[in-house]
TIROFI-868083 format. One line per field, with one value per residue (C-alpha): residue number from 1; x, y, z. Coordinates in steps of 0.001 Angstrom, whole numbers, plus 500000, padded with zeros to 6 digits. Each point is the difference from the previous one (the first is absolute). Example, Ala and Ser with C-alpha at 12.3 -4.5 7.8 and 13.67 -1.06 7.14 Angstrom:
2
num: [1;2]
px: [512300;501370]
py: [495500;503440]
pz: [507800;499340]
***
This chain:
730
num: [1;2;3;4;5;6;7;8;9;10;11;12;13;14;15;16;17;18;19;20;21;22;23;24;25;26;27;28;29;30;31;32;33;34;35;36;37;38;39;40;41;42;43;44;45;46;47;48;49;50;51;52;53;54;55;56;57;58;59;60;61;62;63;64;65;66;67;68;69;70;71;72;73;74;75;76;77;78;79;80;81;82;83;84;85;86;87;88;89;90;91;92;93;94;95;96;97;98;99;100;101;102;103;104;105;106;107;108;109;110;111;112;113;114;115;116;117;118;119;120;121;122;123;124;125;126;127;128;129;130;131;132;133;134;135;136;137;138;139;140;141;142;143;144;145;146;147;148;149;150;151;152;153;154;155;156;157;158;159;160;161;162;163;164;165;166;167;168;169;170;171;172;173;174;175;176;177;178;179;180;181;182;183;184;185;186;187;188;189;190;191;192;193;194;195;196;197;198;199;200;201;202;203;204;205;206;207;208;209;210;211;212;213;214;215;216;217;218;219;220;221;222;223;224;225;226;227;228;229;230;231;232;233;234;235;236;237;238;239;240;241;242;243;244;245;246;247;248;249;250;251;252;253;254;255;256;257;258;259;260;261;262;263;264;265;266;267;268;269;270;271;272;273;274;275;276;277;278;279;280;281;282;283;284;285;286;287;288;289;290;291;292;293;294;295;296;297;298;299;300;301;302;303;304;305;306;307;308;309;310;311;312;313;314;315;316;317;318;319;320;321;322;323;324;325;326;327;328;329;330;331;332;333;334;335;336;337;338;339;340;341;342;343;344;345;346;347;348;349;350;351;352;353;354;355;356;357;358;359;360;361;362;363;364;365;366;367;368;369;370;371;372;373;374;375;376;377;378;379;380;381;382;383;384;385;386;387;388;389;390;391;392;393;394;395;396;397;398;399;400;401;402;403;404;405;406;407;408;409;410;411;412;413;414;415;416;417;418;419;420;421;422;423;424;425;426;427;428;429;430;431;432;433;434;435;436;437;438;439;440;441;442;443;444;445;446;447;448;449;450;451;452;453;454;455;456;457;458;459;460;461;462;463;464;465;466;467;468;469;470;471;472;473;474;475;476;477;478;479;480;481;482;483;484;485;486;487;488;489;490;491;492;493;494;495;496;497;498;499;500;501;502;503;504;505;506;507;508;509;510;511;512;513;514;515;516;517;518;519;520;521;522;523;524;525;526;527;528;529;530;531;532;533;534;535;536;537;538;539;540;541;542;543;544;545;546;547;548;549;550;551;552;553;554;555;556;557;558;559;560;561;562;563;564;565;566;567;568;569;570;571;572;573;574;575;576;577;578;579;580;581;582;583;584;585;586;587;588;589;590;591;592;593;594;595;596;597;598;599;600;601;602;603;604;605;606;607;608;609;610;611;612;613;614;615;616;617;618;619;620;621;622;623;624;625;626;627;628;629;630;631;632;633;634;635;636;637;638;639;640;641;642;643;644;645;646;647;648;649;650;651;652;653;654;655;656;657;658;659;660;661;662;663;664;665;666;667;668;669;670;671;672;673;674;675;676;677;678;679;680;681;682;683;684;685;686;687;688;689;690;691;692;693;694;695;696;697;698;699;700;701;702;703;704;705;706;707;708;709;710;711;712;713;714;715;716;717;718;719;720;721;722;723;724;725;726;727;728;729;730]
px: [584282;498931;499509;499515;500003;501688;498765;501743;497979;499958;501231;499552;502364;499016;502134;500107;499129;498814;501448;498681;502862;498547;502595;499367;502460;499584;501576;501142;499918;501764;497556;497155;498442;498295;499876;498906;499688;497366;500211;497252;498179;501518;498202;501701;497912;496915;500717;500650;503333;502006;503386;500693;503056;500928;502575;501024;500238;497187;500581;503913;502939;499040;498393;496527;498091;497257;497668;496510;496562;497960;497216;497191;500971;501303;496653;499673;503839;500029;502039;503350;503458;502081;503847;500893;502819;500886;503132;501834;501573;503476;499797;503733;500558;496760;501867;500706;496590;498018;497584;497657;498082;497137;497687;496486;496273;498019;496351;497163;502171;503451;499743;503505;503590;503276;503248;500351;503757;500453;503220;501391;499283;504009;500341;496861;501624;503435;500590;502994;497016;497515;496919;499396;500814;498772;497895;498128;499550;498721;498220;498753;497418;499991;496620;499158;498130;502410;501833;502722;503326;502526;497289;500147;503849;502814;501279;496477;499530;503039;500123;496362;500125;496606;500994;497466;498569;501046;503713;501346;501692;498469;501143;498429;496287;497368;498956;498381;499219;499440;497222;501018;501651;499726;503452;501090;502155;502342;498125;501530;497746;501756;503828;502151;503407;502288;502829;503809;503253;501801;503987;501562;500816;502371;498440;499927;500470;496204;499327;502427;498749;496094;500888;501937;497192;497395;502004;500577;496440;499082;502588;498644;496826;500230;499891;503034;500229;503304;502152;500916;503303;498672;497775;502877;502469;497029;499628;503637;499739;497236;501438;503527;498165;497983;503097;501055;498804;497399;502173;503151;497497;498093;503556;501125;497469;499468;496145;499581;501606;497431;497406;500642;500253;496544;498826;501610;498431;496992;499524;501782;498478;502530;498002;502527;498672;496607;499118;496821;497941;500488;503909;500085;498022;502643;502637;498593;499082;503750;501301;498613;500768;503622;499999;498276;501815;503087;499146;498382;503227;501942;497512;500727;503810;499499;498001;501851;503373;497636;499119;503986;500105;497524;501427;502779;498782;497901;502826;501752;496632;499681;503987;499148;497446;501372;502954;497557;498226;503183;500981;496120;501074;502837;499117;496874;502244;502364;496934;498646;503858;499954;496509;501296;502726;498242;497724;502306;501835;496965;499033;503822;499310;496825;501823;502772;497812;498365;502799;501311;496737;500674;503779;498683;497778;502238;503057;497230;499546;503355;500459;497462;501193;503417;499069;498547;502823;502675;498101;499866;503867;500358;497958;501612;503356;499547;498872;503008;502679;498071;500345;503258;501943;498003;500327;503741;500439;497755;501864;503077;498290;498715;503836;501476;497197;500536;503582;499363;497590;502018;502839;497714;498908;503355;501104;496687;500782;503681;498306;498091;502239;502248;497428;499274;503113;499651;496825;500460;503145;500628;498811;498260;497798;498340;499223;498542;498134;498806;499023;497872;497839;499821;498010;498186;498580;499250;498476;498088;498690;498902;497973;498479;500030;495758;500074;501627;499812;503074;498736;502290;499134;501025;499825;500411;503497;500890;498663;502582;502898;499395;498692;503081;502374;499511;496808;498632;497003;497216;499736;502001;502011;498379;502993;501134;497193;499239;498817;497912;499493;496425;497769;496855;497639;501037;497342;501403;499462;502080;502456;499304;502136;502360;500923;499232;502637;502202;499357;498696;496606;497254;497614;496826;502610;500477;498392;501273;499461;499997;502800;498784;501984;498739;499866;502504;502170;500237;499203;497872;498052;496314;497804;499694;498895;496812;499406;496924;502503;502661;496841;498240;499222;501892;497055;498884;500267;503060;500120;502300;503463;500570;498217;497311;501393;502791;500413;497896;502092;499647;500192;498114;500944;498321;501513;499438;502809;503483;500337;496647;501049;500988;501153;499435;503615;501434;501905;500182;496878;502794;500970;497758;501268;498543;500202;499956;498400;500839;498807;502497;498368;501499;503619;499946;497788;497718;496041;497238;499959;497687;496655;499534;497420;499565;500640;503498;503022;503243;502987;503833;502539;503772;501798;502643;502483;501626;503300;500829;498228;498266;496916;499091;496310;498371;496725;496410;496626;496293;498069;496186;500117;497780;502274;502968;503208;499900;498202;503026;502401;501253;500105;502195;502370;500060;500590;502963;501428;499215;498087;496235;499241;503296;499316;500252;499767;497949;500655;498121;502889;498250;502363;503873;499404;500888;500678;499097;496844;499456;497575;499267;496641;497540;499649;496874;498062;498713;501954;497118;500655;503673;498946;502180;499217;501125;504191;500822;502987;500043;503678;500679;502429;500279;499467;503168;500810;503231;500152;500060;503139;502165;498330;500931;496435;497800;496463;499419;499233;503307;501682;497884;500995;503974;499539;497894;502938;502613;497899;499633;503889;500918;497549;501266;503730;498677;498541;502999;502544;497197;500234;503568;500257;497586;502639;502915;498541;498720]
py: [334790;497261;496842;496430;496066;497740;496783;497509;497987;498623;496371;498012;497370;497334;500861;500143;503847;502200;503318;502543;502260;502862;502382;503824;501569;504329;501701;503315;500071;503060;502395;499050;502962;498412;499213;496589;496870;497235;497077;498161;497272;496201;497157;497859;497669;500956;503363;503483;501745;502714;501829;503592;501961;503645;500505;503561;498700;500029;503318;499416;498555;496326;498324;498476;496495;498594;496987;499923;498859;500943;502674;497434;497453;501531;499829;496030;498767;497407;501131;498015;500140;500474;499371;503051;501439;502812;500024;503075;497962;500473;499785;499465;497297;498511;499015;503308;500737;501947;497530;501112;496906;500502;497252;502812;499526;501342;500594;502508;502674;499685;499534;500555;499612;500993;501704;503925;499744;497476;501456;503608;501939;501258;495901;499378;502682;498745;499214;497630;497558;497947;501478;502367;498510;502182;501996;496673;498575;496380;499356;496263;499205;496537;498877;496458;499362;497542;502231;497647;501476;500197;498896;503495;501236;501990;496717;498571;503309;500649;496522;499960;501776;500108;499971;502275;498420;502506;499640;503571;502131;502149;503314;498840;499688;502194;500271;496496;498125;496123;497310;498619;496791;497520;498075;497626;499996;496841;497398;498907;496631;498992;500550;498896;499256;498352;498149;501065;499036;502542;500395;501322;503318;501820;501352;503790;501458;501450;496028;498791;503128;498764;496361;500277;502714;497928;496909;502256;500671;495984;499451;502964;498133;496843;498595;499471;499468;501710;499192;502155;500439;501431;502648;500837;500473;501980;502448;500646;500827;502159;501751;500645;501847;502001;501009;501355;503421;499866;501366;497152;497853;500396;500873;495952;498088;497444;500490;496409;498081;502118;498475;496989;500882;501645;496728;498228;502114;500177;496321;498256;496650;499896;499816;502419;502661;500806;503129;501769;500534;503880;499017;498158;502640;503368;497140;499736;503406;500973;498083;502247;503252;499183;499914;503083;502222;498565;501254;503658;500119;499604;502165;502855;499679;500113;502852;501722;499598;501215;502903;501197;499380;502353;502615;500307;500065;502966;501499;499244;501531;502864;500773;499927;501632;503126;499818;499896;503328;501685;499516;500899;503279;500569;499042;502233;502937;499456;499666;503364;501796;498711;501230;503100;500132;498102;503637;502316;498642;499847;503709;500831;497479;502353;503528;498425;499406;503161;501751;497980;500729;503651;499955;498242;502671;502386;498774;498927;504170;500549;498168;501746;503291;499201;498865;503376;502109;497711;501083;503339;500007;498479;503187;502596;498281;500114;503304;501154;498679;501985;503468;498999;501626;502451;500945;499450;502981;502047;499804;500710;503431;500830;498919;502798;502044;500106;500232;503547;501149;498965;501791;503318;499792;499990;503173;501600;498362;501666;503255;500343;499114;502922;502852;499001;500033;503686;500876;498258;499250;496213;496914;501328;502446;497366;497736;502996;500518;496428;500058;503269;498337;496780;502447;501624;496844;499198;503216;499088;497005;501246;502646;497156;497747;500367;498849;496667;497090;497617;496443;497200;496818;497102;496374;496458;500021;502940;498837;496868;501982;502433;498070;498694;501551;503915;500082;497826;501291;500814;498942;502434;503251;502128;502149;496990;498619;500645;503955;501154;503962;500282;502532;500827;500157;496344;497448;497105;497447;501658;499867;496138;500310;501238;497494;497084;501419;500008;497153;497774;499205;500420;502775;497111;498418;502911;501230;502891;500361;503615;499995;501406;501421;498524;501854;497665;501472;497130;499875;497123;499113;501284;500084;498506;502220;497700;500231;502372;502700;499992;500459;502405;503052;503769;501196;496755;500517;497812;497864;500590;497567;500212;498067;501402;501173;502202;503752;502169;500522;497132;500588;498091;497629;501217;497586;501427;502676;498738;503827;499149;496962;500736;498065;500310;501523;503247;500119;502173;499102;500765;496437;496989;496311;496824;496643;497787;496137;497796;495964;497373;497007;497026;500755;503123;502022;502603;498717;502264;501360;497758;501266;501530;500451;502682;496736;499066;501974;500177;498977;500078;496959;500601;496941;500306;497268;500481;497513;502727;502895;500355;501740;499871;500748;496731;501360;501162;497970;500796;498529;500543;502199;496980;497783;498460;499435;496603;499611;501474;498550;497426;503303;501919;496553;499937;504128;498874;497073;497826;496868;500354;498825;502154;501848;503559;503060;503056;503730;502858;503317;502873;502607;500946;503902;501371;495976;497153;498004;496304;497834;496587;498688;497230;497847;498694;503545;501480;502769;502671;499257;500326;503231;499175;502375;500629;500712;498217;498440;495847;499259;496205;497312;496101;499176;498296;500327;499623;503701;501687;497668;500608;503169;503843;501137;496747;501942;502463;502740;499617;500390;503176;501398;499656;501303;502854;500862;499479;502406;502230;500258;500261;503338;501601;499665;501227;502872;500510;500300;502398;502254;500362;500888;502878;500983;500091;502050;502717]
pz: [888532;497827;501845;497950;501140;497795;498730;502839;502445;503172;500488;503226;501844;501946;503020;504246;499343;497209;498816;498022;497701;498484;497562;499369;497294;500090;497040;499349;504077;500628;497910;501725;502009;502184;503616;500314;497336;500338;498216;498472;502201;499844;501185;503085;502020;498162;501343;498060;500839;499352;500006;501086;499862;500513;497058;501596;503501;502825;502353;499419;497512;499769;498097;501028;499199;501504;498911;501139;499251;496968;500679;499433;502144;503259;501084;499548;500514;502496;503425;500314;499715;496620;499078;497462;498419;497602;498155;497761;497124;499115;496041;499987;502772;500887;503363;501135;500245;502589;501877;503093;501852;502745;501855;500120;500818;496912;500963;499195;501984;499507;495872;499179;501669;498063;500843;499912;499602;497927;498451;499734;496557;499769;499844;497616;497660;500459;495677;501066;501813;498271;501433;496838;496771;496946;502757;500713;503575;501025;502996;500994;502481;502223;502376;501525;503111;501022;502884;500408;500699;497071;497189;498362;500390;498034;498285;499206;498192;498117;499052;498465;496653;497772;496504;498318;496854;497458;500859;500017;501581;502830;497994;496675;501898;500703;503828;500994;502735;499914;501050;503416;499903;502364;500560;503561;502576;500538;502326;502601;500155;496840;499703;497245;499893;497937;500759;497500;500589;501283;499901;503248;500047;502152;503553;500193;503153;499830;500299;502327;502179;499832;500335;503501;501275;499247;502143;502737;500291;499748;502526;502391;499657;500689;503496;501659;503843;501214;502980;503172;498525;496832;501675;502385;496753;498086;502966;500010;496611;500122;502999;498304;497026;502671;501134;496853;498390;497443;497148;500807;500486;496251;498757;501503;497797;503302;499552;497731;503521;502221;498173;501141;503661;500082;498763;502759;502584;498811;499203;503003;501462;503458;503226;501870;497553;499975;497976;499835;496589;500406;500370;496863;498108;501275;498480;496962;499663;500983;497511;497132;502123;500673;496633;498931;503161;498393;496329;501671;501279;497106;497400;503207;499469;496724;499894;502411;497777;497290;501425;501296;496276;498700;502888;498847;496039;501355;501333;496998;497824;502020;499679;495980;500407;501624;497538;497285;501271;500702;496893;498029;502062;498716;496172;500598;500516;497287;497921;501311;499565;496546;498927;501319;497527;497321;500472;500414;496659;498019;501110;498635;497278;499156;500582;497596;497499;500045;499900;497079;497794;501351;498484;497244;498884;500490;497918;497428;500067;500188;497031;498005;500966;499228;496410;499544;501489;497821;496579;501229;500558;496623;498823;502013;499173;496399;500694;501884;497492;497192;502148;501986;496761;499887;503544;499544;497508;501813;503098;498370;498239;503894;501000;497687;500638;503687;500049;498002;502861;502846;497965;499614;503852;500869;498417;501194;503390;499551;498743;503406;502320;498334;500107;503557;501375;498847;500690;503739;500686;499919;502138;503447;497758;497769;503868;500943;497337;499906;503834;498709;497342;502466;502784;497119;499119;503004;500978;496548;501262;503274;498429;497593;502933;500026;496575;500695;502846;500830;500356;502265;498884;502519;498605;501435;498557;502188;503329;499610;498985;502813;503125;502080;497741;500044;502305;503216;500510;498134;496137;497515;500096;497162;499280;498468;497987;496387;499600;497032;499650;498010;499220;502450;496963;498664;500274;502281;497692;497826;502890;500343;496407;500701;502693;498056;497811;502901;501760;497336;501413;498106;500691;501100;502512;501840;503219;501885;504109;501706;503029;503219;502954;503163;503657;501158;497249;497856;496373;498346;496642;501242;497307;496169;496866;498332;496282;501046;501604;497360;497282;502214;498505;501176;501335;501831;503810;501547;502789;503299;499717;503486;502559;501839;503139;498157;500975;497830;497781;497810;496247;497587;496945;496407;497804;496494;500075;501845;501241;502161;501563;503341;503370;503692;500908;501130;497326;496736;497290;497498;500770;500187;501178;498390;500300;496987;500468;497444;500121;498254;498571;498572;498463;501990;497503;501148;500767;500504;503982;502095;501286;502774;502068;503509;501725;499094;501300;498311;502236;499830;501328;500945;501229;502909;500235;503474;499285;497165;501484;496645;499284;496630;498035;498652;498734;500246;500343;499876;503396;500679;503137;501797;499334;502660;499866;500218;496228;498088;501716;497386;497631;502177;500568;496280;499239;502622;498218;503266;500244;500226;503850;500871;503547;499653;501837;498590;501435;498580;499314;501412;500315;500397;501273;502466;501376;498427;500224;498645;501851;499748;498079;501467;496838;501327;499533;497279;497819;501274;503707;499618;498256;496864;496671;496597;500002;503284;500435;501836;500459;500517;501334;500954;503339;501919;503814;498917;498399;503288;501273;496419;498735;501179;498441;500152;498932;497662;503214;501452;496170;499354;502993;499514;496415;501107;503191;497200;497546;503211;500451;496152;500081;503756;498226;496929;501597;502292;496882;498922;503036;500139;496228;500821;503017;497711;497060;502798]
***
């Protein structure tokens, strides 16, 4: 920082004591970097001194200034006593100034003295002071060997103001310090006065307050020889405000009288009382105790009534207080409950949306799509109307027509009937004759039987307008599914044809699954033809369709040719059972069949309701044969039309001859441990302990078992009717 002296000089006064004023002016103060400021050396008392100060505060947050001895003559400065002072200049109000004033012994060892908190830097910085104006601070320096008391002080300094000789203001200068100046102290050899007429002005009660204490004190002074009497009446007096408390005593005001009476005591001339000096003294020295006890007293009730106060404020506080915490509680929870729902709208907000852009794409479709079928109406309108009259006449030609055959059959018709009636004799001949050609064609067919195959195709459709409505158990009665009577040597794909023009699925949608009859009796989906199997070729060795711990007998699936498909069953080869999977996508169209691999199982779902006693089919499902339960739960809610964390019950349908068998299934284990495999049957139900209290059949077991005793019945009366039909025809 760039340091320069101005031009001033010192001047001398011909006083009772010399002072030495030395100014330092610091600009651009608060960019300075460093830790300590020196100013440059001033001569006072033919002697070279200095200023420090530690703009950034020394060890702490005030600021430091110290004045000490220049470097080159703390070796030859002359031991005494000094009268300093430092002083922080208020640029604003020179009488707000900070001023510091020490009495020190400057020598060879102690060099400099100063002030390490001279003021705090949050004050120094404080813009609404005057200590920093335009980033420029002014420091002033004051030394004189004269250590009388009160020759350097506050008012001496902010009363002395050295006009620097350029006349500007501190922000317009560069940094500069000036030549000491030497100015005086009043001497108090030499007073001046001078006498003005004054006009009377009214007494204040500051004045009238001063003037009576100060002729208490001259009357407490003077020498006055008091009377027996008066001591007697100044005891009494004393005594009777002993007797009082401290706090009525301050709060009585009587302490002016008791003044008085020590005085009395302590001063009194009567030869009947002699006190001792050590009397006198405790008198005197009660007199300003009474006092004090009196006030103690007072500041302790004061204090006191303070503090019940402040109690009951903190009572009062901590009351608020709690309130206020109950209620942050409670507004933190509201907050959290309406995140909550701000989420949960904006994830509906979000499924809304994409649903929208979904429906919006699709009408945009729908609209293109339309556009095309509405020309091709035009067209096939314009189309119509040309061969509508043409269609006209030639339906009335086929009209006429047709009326002339029907005419012509007639007769013929007429013409038969006659020569008949000849040749056989009427009505009973031509049923016999028709009951002959029916067993000739069948005989027919039975001796072509080898040439063709019957195939029983069961489909999803059938399996829910059979289960709880014709059937209980099991999945489908075949006798009354869709039959198709094909030729052995017709490739099954050519077969897959012919039921897409039945059913209307496409050929690629289809995929067939060989039935298998079970030990148990039962009869499930087992196995499904792959793309491989149905392209296979007739010579290509075939793989068993029955699981591996059949009887010998199993027969073996070569897909090319329907007549070589065959199924594990006891039944004739002239008929083979199928079942036909078809997936519905969106709109219920037909998808292509999902994979599957040799770990998923296909498995069947039938709903009881036990309020209705109601068992109905609701479906089939794919599961990985590791997997629980547990993980397709939500599926099997939804197949069910219940909510997704509905409690249900799972039982696997094992078999219904000769009794029944359903057990229950531990949704915790796997599919493998509960042994489940392609075709098996899970029947379900909610969970309620209220079933078994208004339900006859609360579980699917006990509702199995009264169809299969009321199945059991049906067939003993059948069989009884039977019998006794036999007895009357013998």
């Amino acid at each position: 920082m760039e340091l320069q002296a101005d031009g001033s000089k010192s001047q001398s006064v011909d006083t009772a004591g010399k002072i030495w004023k030395f100014r330092w002016i610091i600009k651009n103060f608060s960019s300075t970097t460093d830790e300590k400021l020196y100013s440059e050396d001033f001569t006072a008392e033919g002697n070279k001194w200095r200023i420090l100060i530690c703009p950034k505060g020394n060890k702490g947050d005030h600021l430091s200034i110290c004045l000490g001895v220049g470097v080159a003559d703390s070796a030859t400065l002359p031991s005494g006593w000094r009268r300093f002072g430092v002083a922080l200049i208020d640029q604003n109000d020179r009488k707000t100034s900070i001023t510091k004033v020490a009495t020190c012994v400057f020598n060879a060892k102690e060099v400099d003295w100063g002030f390490t908190s001279f003021l705090s830097l949050t004050e120094l910085h404080n813009p609404l002071k005057g200590y920093l104006v335009n980033d420029a601070c002014l420091v002033e320096a004051y030394v004189s060997t004269d250590t009388t008391t009160g020759l350097i002080s506050h008012e001496l300094i902010v009363s002395h103001e050295l006009v620097v000789e350029t006349g500007s203001a501190i922000g317009n200068q560069k940094t500069t310090i000036t030549r000491p100046v030497e100015i005086t102290a009043p001497s108090p050899s030499r007073p001046s006065c001078q006498i003005v007429d004054i006009e009377p002005e009214e007494p204040t009660k500051e004045d009238m307050n001063t003037f009576f204490t100060s002729l208490e004190s001259e009357l407490l002074s003077s020498n006055t020889v008091f009377s027996q009497e008066e001591a007697k009446e100044a005891l009494a007096k004393l005594e009777a405000a002993l007797n009082m408390t401290p706090i009525n005593f301050h709060n009585s005001g009587e302490f002016s009288p008791l003044k008085l009476a020590f005085k009395i005591l302590a001063s009194v001339g009567c030869s009947s009382i002699n006190l001792t000096i050590e009397q006198k003294t405790k008198l005197l020295a009660m007199e300003e105790s009474l006092k004090q006890l009196a006030d103690r007293a007072a500041k302790a009730v004061e204090d006191k009534n303070r503090l019940t106060a402040k109690e009951s404020m903190k009572k009062t506080v901590a009351c608020n207080l709690e309130c206020s915490l109950t209620r942050y509680k409670e507004v933190e929870s509201k907050v959290k409950q309406v995140e909550k729902k701000l989420t949960a709208l904006q994830e509906q907000v979000d499924e809304a949306q994409k649903e929208r852009e979904s429906m919006l794409a699709e009408q945009k479709g729908i609209f293109r799509s339309s556009k095309n079928m509405k020309m091709e109406l035009e067209a096939l309108t314009k189309e119509c109307e040309a061969k509508a009259k043409v269609a006209e006449d030639e339906e009335k030609i086929v009209e006429v027509e047709w009326g002339r055959m029907k005419h012509f059959i007639s007769s013929v018709k007429e013409d038969i009937k006659r020569e008949l009636e000849e040749q056989y004799g009427g009505e009973e001949e031509i049923r016999l004759k028709k009951q002959q050609e029916e067993k000739e064609q069948k005989r027919k067919e039975k001796a072509e039987a080898h040439l063709y195959t019957v195939i029983k195709v069961a489909r999803n459709e059938d399996l829910v307008e059979q289960i709880g409505k014709y059937i209980y158990f099991d999945l489908v009665d075949h006798e009354k599914v869709r039959s198709f009577r094909i030729q052995k040597q017709m490739p099954f794909k050519v077969f897959k044809e012919e039921v897409a023009k039945e059913f209307g699925i496409p050929v690629q949608y289809q995929r067939f699954w060989l039935w298998a009859k079970r030990q148990n009796h039962t009869y499930r989906p087992h196995l499904p033809l792959t793309q491989q199997e149905e392209a296979q070729s007739v010579s290509g060795r075939c793989r068993p369709s029955g699981p591996p711990t059949s009887s010998a007998l199993l027969t073996v699936v070569c897909p090319v040719l329907v007549g070589q498909l065959r199924e594990v069953s006891s039944i004739s080869n002239a008929e083979l059972k199928l079942f036909l999977e078809v997936e519905l996508g969106r709109h219920l169209r037909p998808v292509d069949p999902p994979e599957k691999t040799t770990q998923d199982i296909l498995l069947f779902f039938k709903l009881y309701d036990p309020y209705k006693e109601e068992l109905r089919y609701i479906g089939r499902m794919f599961v990985m044969v590791d997997g629980k339960p547990t993980e397709i739960l939500a599926r099997i809610n939804k197949m069910a039309g219940f909510d997704p964390d509905e409690e249900i019950e799972l039982y696997e349908e094992i078999r219904f001859e000769p009794d029944v068998m359903c057990d229950h299934i531990d949704k915790t284990l796997t599919f493998r441990t509960s042994k489940l495999e392609n075709g098996d049957i899970i029947c379900l139900q909610k969970i309620s302990e209220v079933l078994r209290v208004e339900c006859r059949y609360p579980d699917v077991p006990s509702f199995l078992e009264y169809v299969h005793s009321r199945q059991s019945e049906a067939k003993a009366r059948v069989a009884e009717v039977k019998t006794d039909k036999l007895d009357g025809e013998e």
